[in-house]
Each structure stands twice: as C-alpha cells, then as structure tokens.
C-alpha positions as CSV (number, residue, x, y, z in Angstrom):
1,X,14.7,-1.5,-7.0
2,X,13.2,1.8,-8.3
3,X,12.1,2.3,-11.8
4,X,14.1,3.7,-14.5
5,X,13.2,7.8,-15.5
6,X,12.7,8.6,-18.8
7,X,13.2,12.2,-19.3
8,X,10.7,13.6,-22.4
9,X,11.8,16.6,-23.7
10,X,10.4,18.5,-26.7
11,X,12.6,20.1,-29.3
12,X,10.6,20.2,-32.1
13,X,9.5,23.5,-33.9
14,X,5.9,21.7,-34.6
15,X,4.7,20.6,-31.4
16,X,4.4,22.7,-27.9
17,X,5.7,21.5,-24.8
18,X,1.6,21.2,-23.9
19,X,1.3,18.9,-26.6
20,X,4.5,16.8,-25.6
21,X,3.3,16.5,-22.2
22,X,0.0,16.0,-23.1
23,X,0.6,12.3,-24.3
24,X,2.6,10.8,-21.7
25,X,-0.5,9.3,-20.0
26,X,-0.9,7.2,-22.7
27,X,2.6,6.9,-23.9
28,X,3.5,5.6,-19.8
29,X,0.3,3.8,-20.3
30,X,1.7,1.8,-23.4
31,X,5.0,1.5,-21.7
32,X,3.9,-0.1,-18.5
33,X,1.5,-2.5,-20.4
34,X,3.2,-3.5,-23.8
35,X,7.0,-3.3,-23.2
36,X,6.8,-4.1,-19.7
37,X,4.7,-7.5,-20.1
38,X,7.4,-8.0,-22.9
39,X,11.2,-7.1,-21.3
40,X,9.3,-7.6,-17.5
41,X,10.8,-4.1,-16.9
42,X,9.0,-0.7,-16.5
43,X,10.0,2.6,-16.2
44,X,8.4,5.9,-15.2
45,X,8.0,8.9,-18.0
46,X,8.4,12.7,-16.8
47,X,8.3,15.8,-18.9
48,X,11.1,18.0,-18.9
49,X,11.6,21.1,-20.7
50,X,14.3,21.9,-22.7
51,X,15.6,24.5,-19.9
52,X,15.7,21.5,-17.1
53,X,18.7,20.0,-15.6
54,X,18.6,16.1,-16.5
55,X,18.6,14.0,-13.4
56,X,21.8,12.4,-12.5
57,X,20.7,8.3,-13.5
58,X,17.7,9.8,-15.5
59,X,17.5,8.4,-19.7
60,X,16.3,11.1,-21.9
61,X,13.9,10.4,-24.9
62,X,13.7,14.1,-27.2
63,X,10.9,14.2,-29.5
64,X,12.4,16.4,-32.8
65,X,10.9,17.5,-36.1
66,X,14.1,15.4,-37.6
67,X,15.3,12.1,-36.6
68,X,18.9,12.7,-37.8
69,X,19.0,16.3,-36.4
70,X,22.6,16.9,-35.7
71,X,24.0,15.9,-32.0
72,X,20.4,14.5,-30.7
73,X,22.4,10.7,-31.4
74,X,23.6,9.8,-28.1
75,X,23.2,12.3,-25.8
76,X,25.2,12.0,-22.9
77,X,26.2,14.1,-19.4
C-alpha cells in the first residue's frame, strides 16, 4: 500500500512559498515519527504551489494567514 500525499500549499500573504517549503523536512519529520508511532500510519508531504493541479487521491493541507478564511473549509475536487 502506498502512502497517503499531503499536498502543502501556501496562501498566506505573510509567508513565501520558500518559507512554506522550507519546513516540510521537519514538518514530514514530525509526521513520520509522532503521528505515525501514534495512528501506525504515515504519509508523504509535497509542496505545491498555489498554481498546481492537485493530484487525483492527493489530501491538501493550505497554510493561510486566517483559519476561517472563506471557502478554505473542505476543499474538495
């Protein structure tokens, strides 16, 4: 079974997509260790800009100045 994708992508005004990108080492590194030892599940995070075509099967996490920016609830295909 392959691992789930987690598709990053950054909409906030504060950060750049450098920055974003910048952390998923350590955020994969948190994710693999600390949730996976905990759900026994892991999952691979990739960067995608806000331009790129989600994956078909793909999750996406967006990282946004506001948590209850309008429409970023749910986001579906």
């Amino acid at each position: 079974m392959s691992l789930p994708v987690i598709a990053v992508t950054n909409v906030s005004t504060c950060l750049k997509d450098e920055q974003v990108e910048a952390v998923l080492p350590a955020l994969q590194r948190q994710v693999s260790q600390d949730f996976g030892a905990y759900w026994d599940l892991d999952c691979t995070l990739r960067f995608l800009p806000k331009d790129g075509t989600l994956v078909k099967g793909w999750w996406q996490m967006v990282v946004t100045d506001d948590p209850d920016q309008a429409g970023l609830w749910g986001i579906t295909n």
